[in-house]
C-alpha positions in Angstrom: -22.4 -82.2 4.0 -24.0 -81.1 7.2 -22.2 -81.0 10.5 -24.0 -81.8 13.8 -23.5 -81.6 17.4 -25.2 -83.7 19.8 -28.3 -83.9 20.8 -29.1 -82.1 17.7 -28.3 -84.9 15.3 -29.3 -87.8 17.0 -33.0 -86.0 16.9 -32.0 -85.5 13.6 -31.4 -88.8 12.5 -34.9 -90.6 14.7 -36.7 -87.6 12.3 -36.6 -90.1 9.4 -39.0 -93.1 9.8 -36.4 -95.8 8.8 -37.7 -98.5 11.2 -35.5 -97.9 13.9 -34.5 -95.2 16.4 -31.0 -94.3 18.0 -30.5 -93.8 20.9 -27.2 -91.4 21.0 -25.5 -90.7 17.8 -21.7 -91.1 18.8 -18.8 -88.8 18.5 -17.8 -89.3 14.7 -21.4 -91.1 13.8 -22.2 -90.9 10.8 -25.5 -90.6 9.2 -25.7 -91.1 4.8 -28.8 -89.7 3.4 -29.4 -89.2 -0.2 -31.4 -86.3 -1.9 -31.9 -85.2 -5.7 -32.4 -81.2 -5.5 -30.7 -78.1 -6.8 -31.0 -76.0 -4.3 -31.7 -75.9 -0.4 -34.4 -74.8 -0.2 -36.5 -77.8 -1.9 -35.3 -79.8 0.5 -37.3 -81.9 2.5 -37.4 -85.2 4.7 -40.5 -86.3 2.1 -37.9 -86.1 -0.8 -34.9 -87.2 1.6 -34.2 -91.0 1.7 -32.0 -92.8 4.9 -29.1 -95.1 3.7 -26.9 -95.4 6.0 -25.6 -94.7 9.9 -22.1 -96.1 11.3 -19.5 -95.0 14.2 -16.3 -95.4 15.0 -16.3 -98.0 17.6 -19.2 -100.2 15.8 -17.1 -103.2 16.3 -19.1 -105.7 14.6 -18.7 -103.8 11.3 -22.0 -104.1 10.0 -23.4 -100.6 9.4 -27.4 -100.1 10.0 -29.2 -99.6 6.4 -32.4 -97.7 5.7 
């Protein structure tokens, strides 16, 4: 888990090419992202893949996929 505060993680988050960029990630946004690796330091956003974002007060409850 990685921890965020803003603007840091919404530039985090339009990093990814998932078709779509956000404009402010929201207090308690929440962004899913799935990576096989042992260790930290082989990460990468090549082998990183976007699932997910949602936020509290998304009130139509559909949450925006990668």
């Amino acid at each position: 888990m990685l921890v965020f505060l803003n603007p840091d993680i919404t530039y985090f988050t339009n990093s990814f090419d998932a078709g779509f960029r956000i404009d402010n990630v929201p207090t308690s946004g929440l962004l899913r992202l799935d990576c096989d690796i042992a260790q930290w330091s082989n990460w990468s956003r090549e082998n990183t893949a976007f699932e997910y974002f949602d936020y509290p007060k998304n009130l139509s409850g559909d949450v925006i996929r990668g």
